[in-house]
C-alpha positions as CSV (number, residue, x, y, z in Angstrom):
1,X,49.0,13.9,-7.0
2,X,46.3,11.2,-6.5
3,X,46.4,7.6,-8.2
4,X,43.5,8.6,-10.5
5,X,45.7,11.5,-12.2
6,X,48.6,9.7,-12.5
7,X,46.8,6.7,-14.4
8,X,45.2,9.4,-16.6
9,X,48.7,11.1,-17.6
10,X,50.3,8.2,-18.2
11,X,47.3,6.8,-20.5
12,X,47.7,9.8,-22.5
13,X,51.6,9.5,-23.1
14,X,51.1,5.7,-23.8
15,X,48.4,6.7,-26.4
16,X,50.8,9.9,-27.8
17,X,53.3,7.7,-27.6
18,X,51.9,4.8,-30.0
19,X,50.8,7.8,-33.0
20,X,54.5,8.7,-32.6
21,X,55.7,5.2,-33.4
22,X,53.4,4.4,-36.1
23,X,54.1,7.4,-37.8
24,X,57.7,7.3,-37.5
25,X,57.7,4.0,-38.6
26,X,55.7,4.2,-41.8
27,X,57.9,7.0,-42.7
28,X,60.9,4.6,-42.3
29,X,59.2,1.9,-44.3
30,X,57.7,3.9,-46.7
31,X,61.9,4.8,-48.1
32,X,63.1,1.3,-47.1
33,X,60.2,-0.4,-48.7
34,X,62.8,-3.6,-49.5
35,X,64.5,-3.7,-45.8
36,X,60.7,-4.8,-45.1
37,X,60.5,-8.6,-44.7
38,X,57.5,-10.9,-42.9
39,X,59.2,-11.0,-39.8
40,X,59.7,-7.7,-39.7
41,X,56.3,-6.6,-40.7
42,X,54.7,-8.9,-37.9
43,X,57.3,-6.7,-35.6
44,X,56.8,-3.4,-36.1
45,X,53.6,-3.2,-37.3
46,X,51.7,-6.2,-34.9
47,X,53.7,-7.2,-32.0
48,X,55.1,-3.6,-30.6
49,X,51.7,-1.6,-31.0
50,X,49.4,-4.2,-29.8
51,X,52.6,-4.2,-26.5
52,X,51.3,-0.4,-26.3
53,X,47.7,-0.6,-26.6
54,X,47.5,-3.4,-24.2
55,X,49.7,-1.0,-21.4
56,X,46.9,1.7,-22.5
57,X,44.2,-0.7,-22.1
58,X,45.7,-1.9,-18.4
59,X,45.7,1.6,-17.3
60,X,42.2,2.3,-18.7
61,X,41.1,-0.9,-16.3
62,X,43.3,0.2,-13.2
63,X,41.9,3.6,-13.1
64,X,38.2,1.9,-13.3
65,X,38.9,0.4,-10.5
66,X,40.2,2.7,-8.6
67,X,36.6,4.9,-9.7
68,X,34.8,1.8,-8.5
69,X,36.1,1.9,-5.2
70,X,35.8,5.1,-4.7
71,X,32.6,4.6,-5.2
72,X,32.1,1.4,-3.3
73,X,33.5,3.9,-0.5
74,X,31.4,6.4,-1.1
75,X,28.3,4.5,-0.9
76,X,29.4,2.5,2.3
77,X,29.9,6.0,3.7
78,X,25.9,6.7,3.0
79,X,24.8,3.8,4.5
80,X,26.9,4.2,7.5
81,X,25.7,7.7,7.4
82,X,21.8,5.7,6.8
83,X,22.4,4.0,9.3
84,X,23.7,6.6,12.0
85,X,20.4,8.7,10.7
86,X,18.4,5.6,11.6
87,X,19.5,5.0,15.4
88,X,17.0,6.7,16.7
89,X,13.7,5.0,16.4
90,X,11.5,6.3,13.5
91,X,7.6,7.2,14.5
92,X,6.1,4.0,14.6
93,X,2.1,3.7,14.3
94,X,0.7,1.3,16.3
95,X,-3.0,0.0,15.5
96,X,-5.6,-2.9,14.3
97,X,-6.4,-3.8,11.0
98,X,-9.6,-6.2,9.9
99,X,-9.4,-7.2,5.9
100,X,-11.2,-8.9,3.6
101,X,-10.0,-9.2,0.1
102,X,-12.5,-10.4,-2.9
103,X,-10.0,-11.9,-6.1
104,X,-10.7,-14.3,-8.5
105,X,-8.1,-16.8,-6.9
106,X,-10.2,-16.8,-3.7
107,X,-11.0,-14.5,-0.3
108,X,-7.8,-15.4,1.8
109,X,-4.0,-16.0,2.2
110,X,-4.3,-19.2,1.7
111,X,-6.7,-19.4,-1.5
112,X,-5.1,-17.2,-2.9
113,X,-1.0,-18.0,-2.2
114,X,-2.1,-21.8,-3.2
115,X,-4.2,-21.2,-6.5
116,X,-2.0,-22.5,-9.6
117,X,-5.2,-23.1,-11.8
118,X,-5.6,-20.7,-14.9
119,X,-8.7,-18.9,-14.1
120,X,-8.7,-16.9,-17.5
121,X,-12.0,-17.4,-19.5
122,X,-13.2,-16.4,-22.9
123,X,-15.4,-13.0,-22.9
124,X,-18.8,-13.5,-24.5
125,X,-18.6,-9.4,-25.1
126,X,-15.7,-8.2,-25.6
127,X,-13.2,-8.9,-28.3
128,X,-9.5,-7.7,-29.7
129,X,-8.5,-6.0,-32.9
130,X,-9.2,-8.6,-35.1
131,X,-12.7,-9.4,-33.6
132,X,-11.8,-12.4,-31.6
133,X,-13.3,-13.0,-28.3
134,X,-10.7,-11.5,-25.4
135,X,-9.4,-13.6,-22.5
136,X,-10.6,-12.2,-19.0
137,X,-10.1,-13.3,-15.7
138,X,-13.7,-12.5,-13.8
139,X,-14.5,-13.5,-10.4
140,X,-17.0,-15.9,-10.8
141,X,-18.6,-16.4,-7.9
142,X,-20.0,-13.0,-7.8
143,X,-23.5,-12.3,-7.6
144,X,-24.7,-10.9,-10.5
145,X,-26.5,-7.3,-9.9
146,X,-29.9,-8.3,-11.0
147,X,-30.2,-11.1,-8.3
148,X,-29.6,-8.3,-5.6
149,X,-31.4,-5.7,-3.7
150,X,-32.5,-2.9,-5.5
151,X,-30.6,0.3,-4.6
152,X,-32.8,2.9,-3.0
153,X,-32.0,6.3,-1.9
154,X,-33.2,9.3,-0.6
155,X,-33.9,12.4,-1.8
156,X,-31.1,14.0,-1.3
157,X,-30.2,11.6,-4.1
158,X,-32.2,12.6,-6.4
159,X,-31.4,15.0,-9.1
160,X,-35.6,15.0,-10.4
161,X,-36.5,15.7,-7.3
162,X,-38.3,18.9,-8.2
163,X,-40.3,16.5,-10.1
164,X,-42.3,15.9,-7.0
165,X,-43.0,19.5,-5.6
166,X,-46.9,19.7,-6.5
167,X,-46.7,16.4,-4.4
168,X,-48.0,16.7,-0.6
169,X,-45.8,16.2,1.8
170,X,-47.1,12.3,2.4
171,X,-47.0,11.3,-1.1
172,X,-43.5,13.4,-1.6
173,X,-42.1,11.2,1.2
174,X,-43.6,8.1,0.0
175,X,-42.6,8.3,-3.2
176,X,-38.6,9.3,-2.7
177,X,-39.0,6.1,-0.5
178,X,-40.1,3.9,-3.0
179,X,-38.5,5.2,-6.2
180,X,-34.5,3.2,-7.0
181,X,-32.0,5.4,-8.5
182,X,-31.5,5.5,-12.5
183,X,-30.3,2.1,-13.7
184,X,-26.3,2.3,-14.1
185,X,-23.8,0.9,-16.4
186,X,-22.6,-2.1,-16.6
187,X,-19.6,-1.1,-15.1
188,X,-21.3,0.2,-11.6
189,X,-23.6,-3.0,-11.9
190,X,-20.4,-5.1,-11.6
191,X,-18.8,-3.0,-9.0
192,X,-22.0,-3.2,-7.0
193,X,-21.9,-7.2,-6.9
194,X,-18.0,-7.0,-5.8
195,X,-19.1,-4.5,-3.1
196,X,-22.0,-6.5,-1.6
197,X,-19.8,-9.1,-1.9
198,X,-16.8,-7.6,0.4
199,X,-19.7,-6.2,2.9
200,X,-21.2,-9.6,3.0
201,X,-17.5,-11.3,4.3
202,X,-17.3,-8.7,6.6
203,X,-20.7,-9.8,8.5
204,X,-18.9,-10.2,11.5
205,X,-17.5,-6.8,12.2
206,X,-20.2,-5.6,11.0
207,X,-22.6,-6.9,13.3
208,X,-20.3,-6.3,15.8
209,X,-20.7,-2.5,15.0
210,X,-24.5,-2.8,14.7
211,X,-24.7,-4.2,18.2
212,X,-22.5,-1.2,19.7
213,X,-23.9,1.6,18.1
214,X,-27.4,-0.4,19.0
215,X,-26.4,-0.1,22.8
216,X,-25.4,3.2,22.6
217,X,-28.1,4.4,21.0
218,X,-30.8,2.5,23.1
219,X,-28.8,3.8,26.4
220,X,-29.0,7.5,24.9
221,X,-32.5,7.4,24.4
222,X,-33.5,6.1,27.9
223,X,-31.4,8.8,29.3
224,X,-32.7,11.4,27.5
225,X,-36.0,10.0,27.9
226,X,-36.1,9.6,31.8
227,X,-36.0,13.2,32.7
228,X,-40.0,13.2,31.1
229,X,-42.0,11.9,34.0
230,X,-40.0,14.7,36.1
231,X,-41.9,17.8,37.2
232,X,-41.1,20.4,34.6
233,X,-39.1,22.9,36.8
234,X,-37.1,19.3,38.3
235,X,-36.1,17.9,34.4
236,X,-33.1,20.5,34.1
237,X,-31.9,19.5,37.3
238,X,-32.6,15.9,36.7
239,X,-30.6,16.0,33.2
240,X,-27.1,17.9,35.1
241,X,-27.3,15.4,38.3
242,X,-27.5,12.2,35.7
243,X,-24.9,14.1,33.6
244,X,-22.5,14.1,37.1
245,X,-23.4,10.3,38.4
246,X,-22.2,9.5,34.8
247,X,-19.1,11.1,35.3
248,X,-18.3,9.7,38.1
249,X,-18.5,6.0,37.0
250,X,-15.1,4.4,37.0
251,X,-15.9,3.0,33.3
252,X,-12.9,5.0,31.1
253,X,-13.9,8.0,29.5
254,X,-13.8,6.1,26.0
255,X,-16.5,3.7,26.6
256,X,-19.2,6.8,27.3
257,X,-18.0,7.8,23.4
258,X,-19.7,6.5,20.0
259,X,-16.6,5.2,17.9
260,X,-16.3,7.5,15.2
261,X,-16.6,5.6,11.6
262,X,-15.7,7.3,8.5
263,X,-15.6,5.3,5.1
264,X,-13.8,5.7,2.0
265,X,-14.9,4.2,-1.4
266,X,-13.1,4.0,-4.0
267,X,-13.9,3.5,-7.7
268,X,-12.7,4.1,-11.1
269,X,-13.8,7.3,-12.7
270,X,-16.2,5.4,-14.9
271,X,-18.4,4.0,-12.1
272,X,-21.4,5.8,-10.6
273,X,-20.1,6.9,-7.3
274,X,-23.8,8.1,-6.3
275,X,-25.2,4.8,-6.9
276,X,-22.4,2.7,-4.8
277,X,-22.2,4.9,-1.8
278,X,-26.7,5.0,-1.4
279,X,-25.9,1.0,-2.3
280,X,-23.4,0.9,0.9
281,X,-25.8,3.7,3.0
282,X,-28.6,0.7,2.6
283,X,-26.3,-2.7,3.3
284,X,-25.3,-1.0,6.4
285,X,-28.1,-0.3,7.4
286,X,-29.7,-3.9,6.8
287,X,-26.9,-4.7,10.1
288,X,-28.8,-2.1,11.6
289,X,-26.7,0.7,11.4
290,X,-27.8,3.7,11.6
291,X,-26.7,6.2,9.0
292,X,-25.9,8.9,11.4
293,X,-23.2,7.0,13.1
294,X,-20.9,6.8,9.6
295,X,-20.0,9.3,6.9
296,X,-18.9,7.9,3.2
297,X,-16.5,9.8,1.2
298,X,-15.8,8.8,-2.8
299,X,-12.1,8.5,-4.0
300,X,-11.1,8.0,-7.6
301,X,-8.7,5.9,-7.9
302,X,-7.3,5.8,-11.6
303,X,-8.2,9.0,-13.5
304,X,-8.6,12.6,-11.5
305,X,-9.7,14.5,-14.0
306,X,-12.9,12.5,-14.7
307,X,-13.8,12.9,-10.8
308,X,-17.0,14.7,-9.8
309,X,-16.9,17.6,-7.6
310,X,-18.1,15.6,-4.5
311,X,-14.9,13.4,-4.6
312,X,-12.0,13.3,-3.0
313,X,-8.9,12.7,-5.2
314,X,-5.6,12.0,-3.7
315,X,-2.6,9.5,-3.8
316,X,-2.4,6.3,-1.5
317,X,0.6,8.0,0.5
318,X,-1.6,11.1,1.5
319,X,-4.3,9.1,2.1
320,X,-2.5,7.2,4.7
321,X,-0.9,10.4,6.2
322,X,-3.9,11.9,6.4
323,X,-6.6,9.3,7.9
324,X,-4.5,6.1,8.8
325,X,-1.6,7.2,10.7
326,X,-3.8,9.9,11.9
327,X,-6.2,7.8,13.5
328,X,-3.7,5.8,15.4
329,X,-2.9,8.8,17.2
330,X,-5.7,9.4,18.4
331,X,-7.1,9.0,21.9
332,X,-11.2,8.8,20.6
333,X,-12.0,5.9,19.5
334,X,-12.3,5.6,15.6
335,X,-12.5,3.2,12.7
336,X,-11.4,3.8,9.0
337,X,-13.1,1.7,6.2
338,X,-11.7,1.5,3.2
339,X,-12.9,-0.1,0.3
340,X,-11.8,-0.8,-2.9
341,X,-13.4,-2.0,-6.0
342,X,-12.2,-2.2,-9.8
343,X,-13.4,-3.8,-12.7
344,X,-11.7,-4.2,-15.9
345,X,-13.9,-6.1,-18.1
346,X,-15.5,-3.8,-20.1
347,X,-14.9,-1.8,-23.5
348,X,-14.3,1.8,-21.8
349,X,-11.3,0.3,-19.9
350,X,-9.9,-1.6,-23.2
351,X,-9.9,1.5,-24.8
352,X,-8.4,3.5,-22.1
353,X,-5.6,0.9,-21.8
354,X,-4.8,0.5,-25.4
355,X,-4.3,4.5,-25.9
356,X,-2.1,4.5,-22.6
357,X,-0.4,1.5,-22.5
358,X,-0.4,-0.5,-26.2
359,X,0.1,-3.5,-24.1
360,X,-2.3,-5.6,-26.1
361,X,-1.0,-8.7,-23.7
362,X,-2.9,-7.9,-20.9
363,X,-6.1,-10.2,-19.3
364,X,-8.5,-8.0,-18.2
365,X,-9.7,-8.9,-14.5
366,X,-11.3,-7.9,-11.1
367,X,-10.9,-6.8,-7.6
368,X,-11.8,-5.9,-4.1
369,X,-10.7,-5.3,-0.5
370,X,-11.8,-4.3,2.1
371,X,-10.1,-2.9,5.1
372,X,-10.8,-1.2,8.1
373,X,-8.2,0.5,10.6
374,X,-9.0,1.1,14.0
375,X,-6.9,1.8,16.9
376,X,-6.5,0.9,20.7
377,X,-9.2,2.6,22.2
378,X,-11.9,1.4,19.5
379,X,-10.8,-1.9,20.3
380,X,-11.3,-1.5,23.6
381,X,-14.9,-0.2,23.4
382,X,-15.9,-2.4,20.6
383,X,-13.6,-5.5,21.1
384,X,-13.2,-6.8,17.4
385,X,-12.3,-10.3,17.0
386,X,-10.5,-11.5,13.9
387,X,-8.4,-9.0,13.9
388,X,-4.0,-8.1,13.3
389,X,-2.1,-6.0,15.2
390,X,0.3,-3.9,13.0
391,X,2.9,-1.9,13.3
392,X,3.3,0.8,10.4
393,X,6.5,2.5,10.0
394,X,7.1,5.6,7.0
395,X,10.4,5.7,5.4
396,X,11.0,9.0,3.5
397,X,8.2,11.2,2.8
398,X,5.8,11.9,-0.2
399,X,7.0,15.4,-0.2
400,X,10.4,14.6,-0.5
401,X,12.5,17.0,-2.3
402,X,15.7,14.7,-3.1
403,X,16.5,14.4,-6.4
404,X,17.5,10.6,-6.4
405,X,16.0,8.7,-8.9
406,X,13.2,6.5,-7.2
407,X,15.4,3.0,-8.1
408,X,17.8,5.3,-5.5
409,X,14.7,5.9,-3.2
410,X,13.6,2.3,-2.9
411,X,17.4,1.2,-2.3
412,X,18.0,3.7,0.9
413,X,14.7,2.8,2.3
414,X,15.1,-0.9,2.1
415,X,18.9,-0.3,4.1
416,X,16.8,1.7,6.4
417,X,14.6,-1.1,6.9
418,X,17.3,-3.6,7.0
419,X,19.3,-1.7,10.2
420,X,15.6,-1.5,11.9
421,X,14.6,-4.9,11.7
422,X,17.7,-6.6,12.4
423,X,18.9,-4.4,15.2
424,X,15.2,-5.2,16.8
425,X,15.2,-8.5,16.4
426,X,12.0,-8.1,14.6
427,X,10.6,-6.2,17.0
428,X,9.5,-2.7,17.5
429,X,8.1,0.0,19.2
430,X,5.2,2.6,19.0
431,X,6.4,5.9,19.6
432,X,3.3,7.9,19.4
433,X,0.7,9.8,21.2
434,X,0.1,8.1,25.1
435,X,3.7,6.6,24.8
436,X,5.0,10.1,23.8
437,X,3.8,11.3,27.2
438,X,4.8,8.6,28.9
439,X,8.3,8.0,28.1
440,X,9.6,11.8,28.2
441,X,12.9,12.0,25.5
442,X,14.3,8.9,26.0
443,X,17.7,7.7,24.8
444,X,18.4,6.1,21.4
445,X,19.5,3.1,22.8
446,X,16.5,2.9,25.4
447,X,14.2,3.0,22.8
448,X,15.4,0.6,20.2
449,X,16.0,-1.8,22.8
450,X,12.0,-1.1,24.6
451,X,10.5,-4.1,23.1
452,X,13.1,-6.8,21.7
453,X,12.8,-10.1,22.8
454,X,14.9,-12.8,23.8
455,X,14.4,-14.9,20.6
456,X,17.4,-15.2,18.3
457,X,16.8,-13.8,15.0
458,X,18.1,-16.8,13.4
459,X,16.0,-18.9,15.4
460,X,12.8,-16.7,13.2
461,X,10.9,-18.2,10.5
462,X,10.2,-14.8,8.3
463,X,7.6,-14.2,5.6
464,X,8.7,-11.5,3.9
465,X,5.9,-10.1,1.0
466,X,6.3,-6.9,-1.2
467,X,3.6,-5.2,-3.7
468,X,6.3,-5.6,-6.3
469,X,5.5,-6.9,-9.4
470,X,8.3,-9.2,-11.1
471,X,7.5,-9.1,-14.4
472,X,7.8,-5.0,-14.9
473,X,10.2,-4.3,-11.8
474,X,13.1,-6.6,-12.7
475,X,15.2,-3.7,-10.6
476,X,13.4,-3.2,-7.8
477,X,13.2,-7.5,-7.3
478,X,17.0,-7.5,-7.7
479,X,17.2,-5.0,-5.1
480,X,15.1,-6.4,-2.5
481,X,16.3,-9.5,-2.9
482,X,19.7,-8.1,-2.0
483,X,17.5,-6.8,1.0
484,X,16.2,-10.6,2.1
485,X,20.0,-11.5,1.7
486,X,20.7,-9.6,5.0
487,X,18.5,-12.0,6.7
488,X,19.0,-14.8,5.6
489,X,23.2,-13.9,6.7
490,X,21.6,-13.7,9.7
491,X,20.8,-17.8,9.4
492,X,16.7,-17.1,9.8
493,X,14.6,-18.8,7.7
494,X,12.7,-16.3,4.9
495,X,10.4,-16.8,2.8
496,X,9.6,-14.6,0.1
497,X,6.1,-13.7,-1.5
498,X,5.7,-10.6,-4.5
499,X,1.8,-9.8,-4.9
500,X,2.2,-7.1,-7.1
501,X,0.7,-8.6,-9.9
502,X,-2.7,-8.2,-8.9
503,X,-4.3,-5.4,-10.3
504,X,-1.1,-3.9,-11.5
505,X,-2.8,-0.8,-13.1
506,X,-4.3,0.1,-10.3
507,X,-1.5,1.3,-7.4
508,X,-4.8,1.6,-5.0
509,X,-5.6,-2.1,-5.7
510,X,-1.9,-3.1,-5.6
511,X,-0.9,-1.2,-2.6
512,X,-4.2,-2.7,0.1
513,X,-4.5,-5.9,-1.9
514,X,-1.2,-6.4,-0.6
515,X,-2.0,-5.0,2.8
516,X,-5.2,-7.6,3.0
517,X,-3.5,-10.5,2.6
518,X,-0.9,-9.7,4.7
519,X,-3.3,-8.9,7.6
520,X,-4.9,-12.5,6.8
521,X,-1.7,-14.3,7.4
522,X,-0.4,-12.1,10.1
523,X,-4.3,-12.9,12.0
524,X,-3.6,-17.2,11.4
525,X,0.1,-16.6,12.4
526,X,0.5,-15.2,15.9
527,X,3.6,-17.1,16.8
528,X,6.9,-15.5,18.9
529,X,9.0,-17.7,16.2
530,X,6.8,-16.6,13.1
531,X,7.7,-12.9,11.6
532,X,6.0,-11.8,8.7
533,X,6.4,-7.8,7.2
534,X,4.9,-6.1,4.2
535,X,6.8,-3.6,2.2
536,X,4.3,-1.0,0.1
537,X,7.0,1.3,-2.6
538,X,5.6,4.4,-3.0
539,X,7.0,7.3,-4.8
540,X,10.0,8.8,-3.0
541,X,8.6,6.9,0.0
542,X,8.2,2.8,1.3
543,X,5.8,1.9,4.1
544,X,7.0,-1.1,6.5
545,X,3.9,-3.6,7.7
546,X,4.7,-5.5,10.7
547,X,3.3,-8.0,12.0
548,X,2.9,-7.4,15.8
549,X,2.2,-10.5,17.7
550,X,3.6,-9.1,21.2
551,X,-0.2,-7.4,21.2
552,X,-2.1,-10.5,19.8
């Protein structure tokens, strides 16, 4: 018979056991009423039951115990069993990452990590319940809409554009030329200042692009030019031997390619998605260019119900499934821009908040980023300066059918982590695509071991940064703080940062504010001795950031 049983049986006679008595001996005392005196009262009535219900009460805490330790058992078991799960190296996504973040603390790590000042500001327009005016936190350096270029579009645009079928075809053209889309909301109008803005930071790249897609371009139109001066019956001959000589060049493959460069916006549901992506179709091409060498997509970020029927709605998880981790697999050379813009100051997203929320405590406030993900042979062709090199890492799946509680989730992902980075020295491995090829099923122990270094991990200064925000995830801080622990046993030197807190209504915003900053630092800090990793929490999922500076 186990411990646990016997504890319970013997509880129960102790507790049958103590009825018996007190019956039997108010029964006793109920026909000797006189034989009772004080001494014998504090007895029979105090001292010998409270003897009982303290044995009952030290069985009750044995057995406890003995439930705890099971328990404590069991879930060493699971992370051993973690942990054997874990030996083999998970797939590992290897690729660049350019950022620029727009907040009202500042553009960068630094700004933004160092800004104690209160930045909160009285609205002129908006006010609470009682008709007071509402703190907001704005970014005011923005410039406003009005000061900048007017958005024009094309017809395709256009929803009036019947209006200009009697037209002939030069006036038609003129005037869809000329003619700026129907004036937005405020909302949009805000937006579109916070986008120009994030474009604007991002001049670099930007002209970087410009100058390649110039090239190529210019060098596809002199080719396909040069065959003209040939005889007629020479051109097709002239076009497949030019074809060949090209073929023959020992430049890679790649560099004969156009980098393929989709972009993602993505806006509330309240904003005028039409308006923003013709207002990014006509920044770009002010960096010359051109509009065929990009395609923008609209994702709704906060409400998918509201989302028009040229959107695309899905969660940050599938998004980075299905485009990031994508992309770093593949062998063409392609970029991903993602940017991200959200507003609250305005009425529409009081009211929304209010009816959802109640949380009448919140500041209303602003903010942007700006990302774009490239991988290995982009960089080669293009060569992108200001740039990280990270290594992303998926632990657990969105699709996940377990039926742990996500506290659960977050717990088992951060052990995962823990084994990972600690048995890698903080250092890992891209398992993917070319190296797949390469390296033909090799062993557990081959792999974890491909890329660790010779540093001591206690010798490692870590920054460690999460998305979590410590005022509504009290759990969750507890738990990766439990996480750093297993570090800093380890003797390195960690130190923590939680930037959850911005934009906390917004898991978009949250999620690649996080990611922005984290590339910002990781681009300034590029030493052996200086670590730093970013942990996204997800749903039934966590994505690991690292910080590669074996590729800087």
């Amino acid at each position: 018979m186990s411990v646990k049983k016997v504890l319970s049986y013997g509880r129960f006679a102790l507790m049958l056991c103590l009825v018996l008595y007190l019956i039997l001996v108010w029964l006793y005392f109920k026909d000797n009423a006189p034989q009772l005196t004080p001494a014998g009262l504090l007895l029979w009535f105090v001292i010998i039951p409270l003897l009982l219900l303290g044995s009952i009460l030290t069985l009750l805490w044995w057995q406890k115990k003995q439930e705890k330790n099971e328990n404590n058992r069991s879930d060493s078991d699971v992370n051993t069993s973690n942990e054997d799960n874990e030996t083999a190296m998970p797939e590992i996504h290897s690729l660049f990452v350019y950022s620029r973040v727009c907040l009202p603390e500042g553009n960068c790590w630094s700004e933004v990590i160092d800004n104690n000042e209160d930045l909160t500001v009285l609205s002129e327009e908006l006010t609470d319940a009682y008709g007071l005016p509402l703190l907001i936190k704005p970014i005011t350096r923005l410039t406003e809409a009005d000061f900048l270029p007017e958005v024009y579009g094309s017809s395709s645009d256009w929803d009036d554009s019947h209006l200009y079928k009697d037209y002939d075809n030069e006036t038609y053209e003129e005037a869809t030329h000329i003619k700026h889309l129907v004036s937005p909301n405020s909302t949009t109008l805000r937006l579109y200042s916070l986008v120009h803005e994030l474009l604007s930071l991002s001049e670099d790249i930007l002209s970087n692009l410009a100058q390649h897609f110039y090239q190529y371009h210019s060098e596809d139109k002199e080719q396909s030019n040069s065959a003209i001066n040939v005889h007629p019956e020479w051109q097709q001959h002239y076009l497949v031997g030019a074809s060949e000589e090209s073929a023959d060049e020992t430049l890679p493959a790649t560099h004969s390619l156009p980098p393929k460069l989709s972009i993602y916006l993505c806006l509330p549901s309240s904003a005028d998605s039409t308006f923003l992506t013709t207002a990014v179709k006509n920044q770009l091409t002010e960096y010359l260019i051109p509009e065929i060498a990009f395609s923008i997509t609209s994702i709704v970020t906060d409400n998918d119900s509201n989302a028009a029927d040229s959107t695309l709605t899905c969660n940050i998880t599938e998004f980075i499934n299905e485009h990031v981790m994508t992309l770093s697999q593949s062998d063409d050379p392609e970029l991903c821009l993602v940017l991200i813009a959200d507003s609250q100051i305005n009425n529409e997203w009081l009211d929304a908040h209010l009816t959802t929320s109640h949380d009448t405590t919140a500041v209303p406030t602003e903010a942007g980023t700006l990302l774009i993900f490239f991988n290995k042979a982009a960089q080669n062709v293009i060569d992108i300066d200001n740039k990280a090199s990270v290594l992303l890492t998926e632990f657990g799946t969105s699709n996940d059918q377990n039926e742990e509680s996500n506290n659960r989730h977050y717990l088992r992902h951060l052990t995962a982590i823990k084994n990972l980075l600690i048995r890698n020295v903080m250092s890992l491995s891209s398992t993917n695509s070319a190296e797949k090829e390469a390296i033909k099923k090799p062993s557990a122990k081959q792999t974890n071991t491909e890329k660790k270094t010779n540093v001591s991990i206690k010798d490692v200064s870590i920054t460690a940064i999460s998305d979590i925000n410590p005022l509504i995830q009290s759990y969750d801080i507890s738990v990766y703080l439990n996480f750093l622990e297993s570090f800093i046993a380890q003797e390195a030197l960690v130190k923590e940062q939680h930037l959850g807190h911005y934009m906390p209504l917004n898991s978009w915003l949250k999620s690649f504010i996080s990611v922005s900053l984290f590339v910002d630092l990781a681009n300034n800090s590029k030493q052996e001795l200086e670590k730093s990793f970013l942990i996204t929490q997800h749903k039934k999922s966590t994505l690991l950031w690292l910080a590669d500076v074996s590729d800087s």
